[in-house]
MARVOVO-132583 format. One record per residue (C-alpha): z, x, y. Coordinates in steps of 0.001 Angstrom, whole numbers, plus 524288, in hexadecimal, padded with zeros to 5 digits. Each point is the difference from the previous one (the first is absolute). Layout:
<sites>
z,x,y
Z,X,Y
...
</sites>
This chain:
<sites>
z,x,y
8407C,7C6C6,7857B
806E5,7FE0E,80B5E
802A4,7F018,8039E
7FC9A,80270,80C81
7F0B5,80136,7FC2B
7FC0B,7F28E,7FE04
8023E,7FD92,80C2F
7FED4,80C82,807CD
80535,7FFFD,80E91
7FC91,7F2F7,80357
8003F,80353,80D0D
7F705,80B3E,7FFD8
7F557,7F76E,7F87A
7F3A7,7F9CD,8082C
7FA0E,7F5A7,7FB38
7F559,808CC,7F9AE
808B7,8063F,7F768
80607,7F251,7FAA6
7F1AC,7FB0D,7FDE5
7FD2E,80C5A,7F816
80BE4,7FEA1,7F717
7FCEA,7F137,7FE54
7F2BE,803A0,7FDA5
8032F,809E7,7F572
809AF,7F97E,7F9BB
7F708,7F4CE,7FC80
7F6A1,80750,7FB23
80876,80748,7F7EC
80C90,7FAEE,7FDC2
8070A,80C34,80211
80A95,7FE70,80931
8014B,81063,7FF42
7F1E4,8005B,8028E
8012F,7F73F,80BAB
80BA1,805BE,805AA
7F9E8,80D34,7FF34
7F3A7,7FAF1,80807
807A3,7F9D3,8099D
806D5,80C38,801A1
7F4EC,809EE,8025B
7FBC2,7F460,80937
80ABD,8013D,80879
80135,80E01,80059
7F07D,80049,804BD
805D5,7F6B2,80AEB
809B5,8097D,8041D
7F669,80C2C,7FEE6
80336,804DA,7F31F
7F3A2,80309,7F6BD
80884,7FCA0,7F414
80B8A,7F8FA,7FC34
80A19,80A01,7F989
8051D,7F92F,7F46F
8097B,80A29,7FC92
805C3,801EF,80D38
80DDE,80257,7FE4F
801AA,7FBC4,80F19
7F67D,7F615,7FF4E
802B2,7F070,80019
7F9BF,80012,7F38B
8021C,80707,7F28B
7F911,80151,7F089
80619,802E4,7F5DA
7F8BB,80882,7F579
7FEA2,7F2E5,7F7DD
7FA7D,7F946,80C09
7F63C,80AE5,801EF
7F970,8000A,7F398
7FE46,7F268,7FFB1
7F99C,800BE,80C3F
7F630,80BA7,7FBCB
7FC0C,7F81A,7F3BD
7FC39,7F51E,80897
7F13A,7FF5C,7FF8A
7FF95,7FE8E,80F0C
80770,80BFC,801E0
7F8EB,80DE9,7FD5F
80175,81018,803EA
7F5EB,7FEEE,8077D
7F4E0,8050E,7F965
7F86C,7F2D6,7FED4
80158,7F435,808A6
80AD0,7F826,7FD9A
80689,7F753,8091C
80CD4,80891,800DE
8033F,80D5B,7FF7C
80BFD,80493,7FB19
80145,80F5E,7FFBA
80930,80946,7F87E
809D9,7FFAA,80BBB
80000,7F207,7FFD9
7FA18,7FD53,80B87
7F72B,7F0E1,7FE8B
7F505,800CF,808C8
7F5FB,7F4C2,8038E
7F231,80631,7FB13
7FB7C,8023B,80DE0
80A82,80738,803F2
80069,8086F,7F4D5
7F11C,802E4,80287
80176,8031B,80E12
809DB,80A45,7FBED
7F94A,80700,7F346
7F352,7FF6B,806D6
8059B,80568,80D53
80764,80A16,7F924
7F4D0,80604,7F803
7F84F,7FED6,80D4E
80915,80922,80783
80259,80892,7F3EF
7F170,80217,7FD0B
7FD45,8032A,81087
80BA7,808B0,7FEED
7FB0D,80743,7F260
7F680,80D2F,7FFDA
803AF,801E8,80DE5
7F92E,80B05,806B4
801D2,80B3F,80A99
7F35F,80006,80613
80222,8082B,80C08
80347,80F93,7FF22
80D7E,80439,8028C
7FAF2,8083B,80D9C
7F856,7F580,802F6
809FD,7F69E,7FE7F
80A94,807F6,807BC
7F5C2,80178,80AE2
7FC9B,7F26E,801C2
8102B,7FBB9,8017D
8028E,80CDC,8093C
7F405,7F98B,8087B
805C2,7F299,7FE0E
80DDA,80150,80382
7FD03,80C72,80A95
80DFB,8003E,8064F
8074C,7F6DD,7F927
80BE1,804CD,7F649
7FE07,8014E,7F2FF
80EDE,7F99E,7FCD8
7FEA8,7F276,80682
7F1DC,7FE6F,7FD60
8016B,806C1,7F093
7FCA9,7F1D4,7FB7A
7F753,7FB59,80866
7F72A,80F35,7FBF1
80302,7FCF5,7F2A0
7FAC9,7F2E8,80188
7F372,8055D,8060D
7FEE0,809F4,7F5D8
800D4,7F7E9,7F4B2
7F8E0,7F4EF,80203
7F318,80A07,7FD4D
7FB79,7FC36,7F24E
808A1,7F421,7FD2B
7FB00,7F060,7FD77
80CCD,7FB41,80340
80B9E,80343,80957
80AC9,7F9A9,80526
80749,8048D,80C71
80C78,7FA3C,804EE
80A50,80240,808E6
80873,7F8B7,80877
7FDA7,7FC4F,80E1D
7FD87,80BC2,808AD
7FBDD,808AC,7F463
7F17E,80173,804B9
7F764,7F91E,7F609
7F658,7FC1D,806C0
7FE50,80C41,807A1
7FF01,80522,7F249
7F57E,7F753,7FB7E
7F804,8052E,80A8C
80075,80D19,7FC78
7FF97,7FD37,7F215
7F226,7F898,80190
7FC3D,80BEC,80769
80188,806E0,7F4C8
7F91A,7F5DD,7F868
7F4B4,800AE,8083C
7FF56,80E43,80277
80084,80260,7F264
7F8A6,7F4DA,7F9BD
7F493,804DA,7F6D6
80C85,80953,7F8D6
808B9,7F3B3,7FFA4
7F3DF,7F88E,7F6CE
7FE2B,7F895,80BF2
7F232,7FE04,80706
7FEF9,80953,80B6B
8012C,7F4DE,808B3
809DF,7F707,7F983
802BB,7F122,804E4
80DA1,7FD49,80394
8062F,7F282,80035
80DCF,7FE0A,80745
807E8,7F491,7FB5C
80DCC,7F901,8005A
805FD,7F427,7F8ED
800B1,7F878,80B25
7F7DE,7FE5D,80C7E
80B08,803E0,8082C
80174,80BEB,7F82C
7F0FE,80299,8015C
7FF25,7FF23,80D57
80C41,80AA0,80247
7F8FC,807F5,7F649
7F395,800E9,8080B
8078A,8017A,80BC5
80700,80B8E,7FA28
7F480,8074A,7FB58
7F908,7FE30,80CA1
80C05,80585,80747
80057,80C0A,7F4B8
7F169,801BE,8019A
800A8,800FE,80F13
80D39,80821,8017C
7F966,80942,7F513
7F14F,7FF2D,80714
807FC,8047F,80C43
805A2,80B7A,7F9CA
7F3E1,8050C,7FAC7
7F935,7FF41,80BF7
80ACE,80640,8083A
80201,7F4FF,80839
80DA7,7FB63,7FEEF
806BC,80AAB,806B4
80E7E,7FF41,7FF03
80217,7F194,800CA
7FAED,7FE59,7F457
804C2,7F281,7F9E0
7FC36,805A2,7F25F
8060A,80CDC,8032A
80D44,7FB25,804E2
801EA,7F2A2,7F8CA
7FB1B,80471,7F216
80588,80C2A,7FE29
80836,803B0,80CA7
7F6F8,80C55,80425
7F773,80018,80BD6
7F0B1,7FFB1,7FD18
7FD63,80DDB,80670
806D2,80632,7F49F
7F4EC,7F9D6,7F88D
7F231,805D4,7FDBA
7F474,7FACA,7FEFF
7F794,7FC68,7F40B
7F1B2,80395,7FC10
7F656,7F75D,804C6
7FD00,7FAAD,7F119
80C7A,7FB78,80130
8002C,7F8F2,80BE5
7F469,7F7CF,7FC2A
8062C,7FC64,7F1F7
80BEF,7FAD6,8094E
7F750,7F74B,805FE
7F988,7FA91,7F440
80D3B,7FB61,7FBE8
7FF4E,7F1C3,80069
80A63,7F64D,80531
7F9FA,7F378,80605
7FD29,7FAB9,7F3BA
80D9E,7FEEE,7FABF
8005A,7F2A3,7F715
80C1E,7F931,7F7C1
7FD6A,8028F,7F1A2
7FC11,7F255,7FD5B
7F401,80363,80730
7FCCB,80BA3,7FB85
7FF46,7FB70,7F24E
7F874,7F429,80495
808CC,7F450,7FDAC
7FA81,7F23F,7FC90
80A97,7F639,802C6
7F791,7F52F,7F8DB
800AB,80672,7F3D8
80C1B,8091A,80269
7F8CD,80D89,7FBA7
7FC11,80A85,8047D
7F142,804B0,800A2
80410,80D78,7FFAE
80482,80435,7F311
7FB8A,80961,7F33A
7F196,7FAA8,7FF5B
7FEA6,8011B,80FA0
80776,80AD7,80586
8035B,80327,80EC0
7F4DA,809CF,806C1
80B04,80657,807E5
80267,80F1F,7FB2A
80EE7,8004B,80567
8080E,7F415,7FFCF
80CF3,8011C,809E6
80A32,7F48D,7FDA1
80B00,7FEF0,808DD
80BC1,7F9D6,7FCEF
80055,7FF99,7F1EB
80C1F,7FDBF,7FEA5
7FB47,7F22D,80329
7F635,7FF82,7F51F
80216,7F7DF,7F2E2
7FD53,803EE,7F262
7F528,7F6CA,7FEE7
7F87A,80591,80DEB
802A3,80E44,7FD09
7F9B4,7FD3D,7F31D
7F2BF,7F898,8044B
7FFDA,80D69,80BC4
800CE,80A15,7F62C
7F69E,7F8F7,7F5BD
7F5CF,7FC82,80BA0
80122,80F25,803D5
7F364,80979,7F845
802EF,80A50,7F955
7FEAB,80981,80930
80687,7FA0B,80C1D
80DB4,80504,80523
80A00,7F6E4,8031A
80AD4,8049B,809CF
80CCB,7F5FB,8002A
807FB,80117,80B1C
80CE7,7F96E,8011F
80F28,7FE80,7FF6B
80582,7FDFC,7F2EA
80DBF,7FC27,80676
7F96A,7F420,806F3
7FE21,7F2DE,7FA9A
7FA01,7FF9F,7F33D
7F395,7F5AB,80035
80331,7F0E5,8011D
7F8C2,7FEE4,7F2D0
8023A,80624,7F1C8
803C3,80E61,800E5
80543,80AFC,806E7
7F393,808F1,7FD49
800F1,80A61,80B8B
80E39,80072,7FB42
7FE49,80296,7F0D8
7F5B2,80A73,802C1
8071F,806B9,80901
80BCF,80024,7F73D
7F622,801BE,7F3F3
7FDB3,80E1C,80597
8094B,80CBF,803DC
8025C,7FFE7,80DBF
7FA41,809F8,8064D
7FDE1,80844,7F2FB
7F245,805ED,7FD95
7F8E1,8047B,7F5AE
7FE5F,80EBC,7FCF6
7F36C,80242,8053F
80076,7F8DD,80D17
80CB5,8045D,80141
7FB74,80E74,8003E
7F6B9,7FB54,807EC
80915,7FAC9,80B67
80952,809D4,7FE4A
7FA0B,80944,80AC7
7FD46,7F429,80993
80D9E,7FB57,8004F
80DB2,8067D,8051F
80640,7F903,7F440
7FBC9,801CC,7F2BE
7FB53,7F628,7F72F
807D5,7FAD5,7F586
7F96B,7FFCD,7F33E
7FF90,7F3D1,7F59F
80779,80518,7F441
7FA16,7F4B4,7F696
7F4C4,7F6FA,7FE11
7FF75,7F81D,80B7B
7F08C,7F885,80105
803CF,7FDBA,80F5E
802D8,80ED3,80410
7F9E0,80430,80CB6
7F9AA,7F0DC,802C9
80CB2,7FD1A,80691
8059E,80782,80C59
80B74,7FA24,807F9
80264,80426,80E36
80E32,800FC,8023E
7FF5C,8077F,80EA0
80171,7F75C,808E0
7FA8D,8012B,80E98
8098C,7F7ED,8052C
80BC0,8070B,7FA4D
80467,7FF31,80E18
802B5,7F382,801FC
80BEE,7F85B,7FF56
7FCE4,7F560,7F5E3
7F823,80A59,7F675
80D5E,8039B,7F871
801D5,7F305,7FE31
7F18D,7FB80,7F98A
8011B,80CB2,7F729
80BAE,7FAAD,7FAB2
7FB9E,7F1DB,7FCF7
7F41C,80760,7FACB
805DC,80431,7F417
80F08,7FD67,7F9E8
8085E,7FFD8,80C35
80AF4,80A46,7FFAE
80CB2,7F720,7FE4F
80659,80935,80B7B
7F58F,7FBDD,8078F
8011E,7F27E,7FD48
80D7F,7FE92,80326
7FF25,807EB,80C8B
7F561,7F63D,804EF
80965,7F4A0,7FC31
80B76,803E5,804DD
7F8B1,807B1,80D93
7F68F,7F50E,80090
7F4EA,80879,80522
7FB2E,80C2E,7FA18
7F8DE,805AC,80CAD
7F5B0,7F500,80497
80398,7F661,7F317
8072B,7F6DD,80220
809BD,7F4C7,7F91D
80267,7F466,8057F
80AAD,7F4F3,7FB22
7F711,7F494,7FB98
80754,7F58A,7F476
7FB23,7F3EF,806A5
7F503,7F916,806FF
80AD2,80109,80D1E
800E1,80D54,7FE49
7F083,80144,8003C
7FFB0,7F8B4,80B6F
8081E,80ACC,80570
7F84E,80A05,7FAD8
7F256,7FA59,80744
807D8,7FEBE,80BD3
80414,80E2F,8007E
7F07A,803B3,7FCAD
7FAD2,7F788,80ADD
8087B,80552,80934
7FD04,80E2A,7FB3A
7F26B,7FE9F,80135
7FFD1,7F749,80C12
7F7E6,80816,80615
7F5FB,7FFD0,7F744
7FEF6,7F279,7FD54
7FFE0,7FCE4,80DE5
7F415,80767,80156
7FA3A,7F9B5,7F507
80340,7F281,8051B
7FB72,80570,80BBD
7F293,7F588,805B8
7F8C9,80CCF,805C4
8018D,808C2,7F637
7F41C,80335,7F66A
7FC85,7FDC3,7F37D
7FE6D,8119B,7FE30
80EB4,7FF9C,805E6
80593,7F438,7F8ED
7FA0B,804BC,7F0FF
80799,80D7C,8049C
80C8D,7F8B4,80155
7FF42,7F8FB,7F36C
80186,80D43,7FA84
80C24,80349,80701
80B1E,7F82F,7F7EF
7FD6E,7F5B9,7F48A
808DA,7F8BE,7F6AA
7FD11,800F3,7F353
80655,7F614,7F632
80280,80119,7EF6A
7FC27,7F1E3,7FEB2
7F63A,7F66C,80697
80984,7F436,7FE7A
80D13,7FD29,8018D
8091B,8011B,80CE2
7FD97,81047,7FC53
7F0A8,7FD7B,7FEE7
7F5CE,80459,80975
7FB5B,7F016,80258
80F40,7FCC5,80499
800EE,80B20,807FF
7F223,7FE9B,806A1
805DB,7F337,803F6
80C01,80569,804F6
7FB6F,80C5A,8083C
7F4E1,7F58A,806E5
80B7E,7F896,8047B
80A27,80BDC,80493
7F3A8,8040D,8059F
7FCE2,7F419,80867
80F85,7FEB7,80539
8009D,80F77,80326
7F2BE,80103,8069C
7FD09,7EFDF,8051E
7F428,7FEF2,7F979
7FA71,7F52F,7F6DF
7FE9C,80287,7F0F2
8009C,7F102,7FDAA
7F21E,800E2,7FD1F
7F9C7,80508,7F4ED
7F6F7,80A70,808A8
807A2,80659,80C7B
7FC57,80C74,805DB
805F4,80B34,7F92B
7FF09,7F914,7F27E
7FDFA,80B1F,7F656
7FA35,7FA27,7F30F
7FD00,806A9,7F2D0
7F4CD,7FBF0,7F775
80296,7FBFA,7F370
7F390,7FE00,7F8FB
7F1FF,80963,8029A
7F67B,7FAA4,80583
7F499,809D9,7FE58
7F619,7F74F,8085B
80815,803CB,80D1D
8047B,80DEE,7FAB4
81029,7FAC6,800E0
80787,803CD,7F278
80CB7,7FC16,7FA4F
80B57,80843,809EC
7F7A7,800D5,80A7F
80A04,7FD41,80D0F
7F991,7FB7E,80C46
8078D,7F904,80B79
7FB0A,7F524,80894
7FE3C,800C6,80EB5
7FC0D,7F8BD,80993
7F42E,8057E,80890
7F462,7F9C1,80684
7F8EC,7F990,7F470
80DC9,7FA6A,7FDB2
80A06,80153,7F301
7F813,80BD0,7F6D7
80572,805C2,7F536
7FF3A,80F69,80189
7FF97,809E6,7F38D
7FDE9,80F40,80003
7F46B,801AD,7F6E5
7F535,80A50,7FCF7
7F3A6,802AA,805C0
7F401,802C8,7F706
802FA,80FB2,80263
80EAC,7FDFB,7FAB3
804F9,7FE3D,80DB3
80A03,7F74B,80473
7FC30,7F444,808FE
803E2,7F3BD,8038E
7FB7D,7F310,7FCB9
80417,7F1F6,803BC
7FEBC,7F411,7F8FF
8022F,7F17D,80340
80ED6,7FA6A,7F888
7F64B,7F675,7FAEE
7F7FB,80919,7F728
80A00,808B3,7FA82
80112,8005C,7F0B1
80D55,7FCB5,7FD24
80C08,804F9,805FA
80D84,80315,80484
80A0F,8021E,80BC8
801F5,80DF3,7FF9A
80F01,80322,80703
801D5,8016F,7F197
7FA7E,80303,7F489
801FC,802B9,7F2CF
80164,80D45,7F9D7
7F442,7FFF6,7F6F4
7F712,7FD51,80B06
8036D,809EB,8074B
7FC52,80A80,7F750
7F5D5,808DB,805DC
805E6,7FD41,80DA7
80699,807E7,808BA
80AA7,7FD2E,80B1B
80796,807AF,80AC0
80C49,7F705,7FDB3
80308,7F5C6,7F3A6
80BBF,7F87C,7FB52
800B7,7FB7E,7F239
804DA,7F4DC,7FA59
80604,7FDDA,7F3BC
805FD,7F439,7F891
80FD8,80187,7FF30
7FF53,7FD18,7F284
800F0,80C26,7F811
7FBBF,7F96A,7F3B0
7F206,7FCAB,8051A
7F620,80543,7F95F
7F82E,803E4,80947
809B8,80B4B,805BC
7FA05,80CFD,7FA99
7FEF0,80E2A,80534
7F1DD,7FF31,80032
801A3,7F2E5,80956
807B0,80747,80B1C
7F9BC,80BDD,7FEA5
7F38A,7FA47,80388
8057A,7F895,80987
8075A,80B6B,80612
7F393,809EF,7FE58
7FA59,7F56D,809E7
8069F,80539,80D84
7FD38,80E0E,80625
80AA8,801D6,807BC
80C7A,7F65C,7FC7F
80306,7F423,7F4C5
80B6C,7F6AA,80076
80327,7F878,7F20D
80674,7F3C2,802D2
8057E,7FB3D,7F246
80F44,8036E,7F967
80455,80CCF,7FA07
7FFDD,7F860,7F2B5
7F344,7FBD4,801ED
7F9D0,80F7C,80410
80886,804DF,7F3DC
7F93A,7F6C3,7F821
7F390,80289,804AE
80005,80EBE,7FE44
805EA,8002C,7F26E
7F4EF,7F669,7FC01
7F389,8082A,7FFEA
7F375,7F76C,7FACD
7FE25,801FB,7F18D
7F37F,7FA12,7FBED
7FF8A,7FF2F,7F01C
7F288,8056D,7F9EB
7FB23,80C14,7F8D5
7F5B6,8059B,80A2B
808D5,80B77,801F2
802C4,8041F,7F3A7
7F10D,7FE96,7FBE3
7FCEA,8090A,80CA5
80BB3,809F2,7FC04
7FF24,7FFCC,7F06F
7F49B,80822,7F7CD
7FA97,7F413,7FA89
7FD0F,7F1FD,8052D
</sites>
């Protein structure tokens, strides 16, 4: 055994994980025992499921000797009965929960993704995606039809992509399908469909994107758009009159597609605070027929299991995310390990002959056992292939290209991606200097006393800063402080106070009983029922609105010039900067952390850190230690 295990990156630790090894160590006066505990503790901390004893890269290391002694422990089992600790063949110590979220989550997905049926004819079939995708290409949208296609008989399906790829234009279609074909797919003829994120934020963008899908699609079947078709032109670059109409059935189903209703997950599986459960579960399953979670990349192991063990039998559940995000603040990287748990793209025989004839590219075929096969589609067209910064978020998608790399560094700017020179807090101040005075304009307007709240929510979308860390002279909090002050010398107005016109804010805790949810950004302005806080939220029919509140009752929350990186997931911006510590050795530099933060802007992204610190952050992709792959991937849990 390594030395360094009895006292296992000190640093790392929280107090929970030294109370746990005190704790187990009295009880059982095994200093291996304790140290393991401890271990698995602060590995949940940092979002592993498991502690890897054997991990050859790892702080901490077994020997064979070490291992035994810990298996004969009568706290430690395989599993199979409830023990304390879990310890399995690959060495990897779990705390019992965790190793219970992930058997029991993994034989969930395998058992939806077993016996899996083609309910609709092959004629039929190819009819329904001809009438579907009238006019579009059959190479750019080949995954989106294959989405569509497949989703016909299956409990379970996961569709990713990066920004731009067209999920949730996708997810309308593919509940189309649902709905169209519903007594074939097991379901009732008319089945119940829930919408629902991991956060409220995330929720309310989800409605908001279904509505949009619903009404761009409504418009096309109805032969109203004409040319200037939003739908048309934004979603797939054709013009709507290319696009024929759909039967009346068809039409209607669109309509019945719900989206005002869109809740976090909490709330759809009925969270009690007071006794932290949920009331949905196994003995009282959700009434919805289709489930839709978006962003599920945000989802822990724990959540995803409670969703899939509250869904019946019957019910489909359609995940909808980007594996390359941030994995979930808690325990896990679920969306991750499933998607990597099945062969991208790869189908099996049967559907596979199935899509052939509906796509311009053939299918390729699984050539082993894979449980996963044809639940798991990734769209990898992207609509915006024409803009400047898209080269650059497919690259931090996946491994960036070391040509690449270097060509950034040494160009700094790889068309609208930018590098910008930042070692110290002086050279930050620099850097907010040069971003005031390139978005001048827009700030002035939003400082602006007559503009209105519609205008001033629109220019909070223009440009945003988004920072690694919360704390620290490189942390959102610092820099909040900072920008209010360059902001009151450049444009002579007073930020001395804690509310000023133009204030944005960002809340930081839901508050349900005034409909305002953790990343929610609203701005304060000053109008004729003086100082309201403004915020962009949905109407009962999914629409957005706008709603004011008094500083006074707002839940809590945050300046908003900055913000951090994790809450900004789910958001979208014209313009962002982003902030990273100098220090190449920080842990938090990944590829998944500027990605994210990157996949944030539409048109153009600075990154204001050192070229040690974005080499260190690409070459560090997050790594989260559990089995959940392998048991979605291997013949036998």
């Amino acid at each position: 055994m390594n030395h360094a295990l009895t006292d296992i990156a000190d640093s790392d630790q929280r107090a929970i994980d030294r109370g746990l090894q005190q704790w187990v160590l009295k009880r059982t006066g095994s200093t291996l025992l304790a140290a393991a505990a401890c271990a698995a503790s602060t590995a949940e901390g940092h979002g592993h499921s498991c502690a890897w004893l054997t991990d050859p890269q790892g702080d901490i290391g077994f020997d064979t000797d070490a291992l035994a002694t810990l298996r004969q422990h009568d706290w430690v089992g395989d599993g199979t009965a409830f023990t304390p600790f879990v310890l399995d063949a690959q060495g990897r110590f779990y705390l019992w929960r965790n190793w219970q979220h992930e058997i029991r989550l993994a034989a969930a997905i395998r058992q939806r993704c077993a016996d899996r049926r083609l309910p609709i004819a092959a004629d039929a079939l190819a009819a329904d995606i001809d009438t579907l995708f009238a006019g579009m290409p059959a190479g750019p949208t080949d995954g989106q039809r294959a989405a569509v296609a497949a989703v016909p008989g299956a409990r379970f399906f996961v569709l990713t992509g990066g920004p731009g790829t067209g999920k949730t234009t996708t997810v309308v279609r593919m509940l189309l399908m649902l709905l169209r074909h519903a007594e074939a797919c097991g379901l009732p003829a008319q089945p119940s469909i829930a919408l629902a994120a991991p956060t409220g934020k995330a929720a309310q963008r989800l409605a908001q994107a279904i509505a949009k899908g619903k009404a761009e699609l409504q418009s096309i079947l109805s032969n109203e758009a004409g040319c200037g078709s939003d739908f048309g032109r934004d979603s797939f670059g054709l013009e709507s009159s290319r696009l024929k109409s759909l039967p009346q059935d068809l039409r209607l189903l669109v309509q019945s597609i719900p989206h005002a209703d869109a809740r976090t997950l909490h709330r759809l599986l009925g969270y009690q605070p007071r006794d932290n459960a949920f009331s949905r579960g196994p003995l009282n399953p959700l009434a919805e027929d289709i489930v839709v979670v978006d962003e599920a990349s945000m989802v822990d192991l724990a959540m995803m299991r409670q969703l899939l063990e509250a869904l019946r039998p019957g019910a489909v559940l359609i995940l909808l995310g980007d594996p390359g995000q941030l994995a979930s603040v808690d325990a896990g990287s679920v969306l991750a390990d499933i998607v990597a748990g099945a062969p991208q793209n790869r189908l099996p025989p049967a559907l596979a002959d199935m899509l052939s004839p509906l796509l311009q590219t053939s299918p390729q075929i699984v050539d082993a056992f894979t449980p996963l096969a044809g639940h798991v589609l990734t769209l990898v067209h992207s609509w915006r292939a024409g803009s400047g910064l898209q080269r650059g978020i497919e690259a931090l998608r996946n491994t960036p290209d070391p040509v690449w790399l270097e060509t950034l560094l040494t160009g700094r700017a790889d068309g609208d991606l930018h590098l910008r020179h930042c070692p110290n807090p002086h050279a930050l101040r620099g850097c907010v200097d040069g971003w005031i005075e390139r978005h001048a304009e827009s700030l002035q307007a939003l400082l602006s006393s007559s503009i209105e709240a519609a205008a001033a929510l629109q220019q909070l979308r223009q440009s945003q800063l988004l920072c690694a860390l919360r704390d620290g002279p490189f942390g959102a909090k610092d820099l909040n402080e900072l920008i209010a002050r360059r902001l009151a010398n450049r444009f002579d107005i007073d930020t001395g106070h804690a509310w000023y016109h133009g204030r944005p804010v960002i809340i930081t805790r839901n508050d349900y009983a005034r409909g305002l949810f953790n990343g929610d950004v609203g701005v304060a302005l000053e109008g004729e029922e003086g100082l309201r806080v403004w915020f962009e939220l949905s109407d009962r029919d999914g629409n957005p609105g706008l709603r004011s509140y008094s500083p006074r009752t707002l839940p809590a929350h945050e300046s908003a010039w900055a913000i951090t990186i994790h809450r900004s997931q789910g958001s979208e911006y014209r313009n962002v900067a982003v902030v990273l510590p100098s220090d190449p050795e920080n842990r938090i530099l990944t590829r998944e952390l500027v990605y994210t933060a990157i996949s944030r802007a539409k048109d153009h992204a600075e990154i204001w850190t050192t070229d040690d610190s974005l080499r260190a952050a690409l070459a560090r992709p997050i790594q989260r230690q559990g089995g959940l792959r392998e048991r979605l991937a291997s013949e036998s849990i």
